[in-house]
N, C-alpha and C positions, 0 to 999 in steps of 0.2 A: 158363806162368804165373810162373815164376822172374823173367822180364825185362820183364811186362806195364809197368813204368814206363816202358820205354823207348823204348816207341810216342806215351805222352803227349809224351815229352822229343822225339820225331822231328817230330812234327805240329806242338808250339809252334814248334821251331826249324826246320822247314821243310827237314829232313833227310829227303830223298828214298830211302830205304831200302827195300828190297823185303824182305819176310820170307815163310818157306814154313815153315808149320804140318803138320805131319804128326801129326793126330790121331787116335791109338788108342785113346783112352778113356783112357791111362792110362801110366806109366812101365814102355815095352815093354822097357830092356832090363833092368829090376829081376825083372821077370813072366819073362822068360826065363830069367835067373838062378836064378830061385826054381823053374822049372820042372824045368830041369835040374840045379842043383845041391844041391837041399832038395827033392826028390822031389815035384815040384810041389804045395807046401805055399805058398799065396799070402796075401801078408799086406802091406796097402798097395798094392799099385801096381795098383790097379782107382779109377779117379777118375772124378767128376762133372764134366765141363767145362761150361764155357759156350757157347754157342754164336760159335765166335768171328771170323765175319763181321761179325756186331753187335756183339761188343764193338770191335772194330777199328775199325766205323761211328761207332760212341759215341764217340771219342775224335778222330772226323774223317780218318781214312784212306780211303783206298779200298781196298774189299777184295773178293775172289770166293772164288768154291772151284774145284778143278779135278779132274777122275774118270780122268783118262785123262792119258798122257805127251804125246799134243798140246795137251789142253788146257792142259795145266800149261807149254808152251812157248809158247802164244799170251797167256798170262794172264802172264807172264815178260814179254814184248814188251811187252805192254799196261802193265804197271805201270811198266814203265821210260820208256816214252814220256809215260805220264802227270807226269811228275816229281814227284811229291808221297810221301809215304809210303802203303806200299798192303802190304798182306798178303794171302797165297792160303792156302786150307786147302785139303788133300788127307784126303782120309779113312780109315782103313784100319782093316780086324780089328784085334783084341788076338790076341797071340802069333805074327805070322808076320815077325818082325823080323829081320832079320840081325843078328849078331854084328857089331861092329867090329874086334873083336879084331884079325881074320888081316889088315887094313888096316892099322892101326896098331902092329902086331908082328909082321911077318911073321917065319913061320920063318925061320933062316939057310938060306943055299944049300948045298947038299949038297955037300962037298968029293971031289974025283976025283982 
């Protein structure tokens, strides 16, 4: 919901942009944070979303949702051959998130 403008700005301008919605209910890596490092004491990051096939519809997109890594690789194909802006939601539990961290920091390499 930080960038929902930017689907109206893709649709006026006919910016063919694919986006992938991974919706947990809620800001998963605050809820993990808070799990593990505040003794799972939760506060904020359990949200009400919208449903957001329809709101993607509302704004004139094309949009699905995908359950499965094929679907979400057919529903990728599809949205790109459609040329228009199109968004997919995938759905997922609260809390079973990965970290980014060890991605984007990894250890250093162990010197020998």
């Amino acid at each position: 919901m930080f960038g929902v403008q930017e689907l109206a700005t893709a649709v006026q301008h006919g910016i063919n942009v694919v986006t992938v919605v991974f919706d947990n209910g809620g800001f998963g890596n605050v809820r993990r944070d808070q799990t593990n490092v505040y003794d799972g004491r939760l506060l904020g990051s359990e949200l009400r979303n919208p449903d957001f096939v329809r709101l993607a519809e509302s704004f004139g997109a094309d949009a699905t949702t995908a359950s499965t890594a094929d679907e979400l690789g057919s529903s990728v194909a599809h949205a790109l051959e459609a040329e228009r802006p199109a968004v997919i939601v995938v759905s997922g539990s609260p809390g079973h998130e990965t970290s980014p961290w060890p991605f984007i920091h990894p250890d250093p390499p162990i010197q020998v």
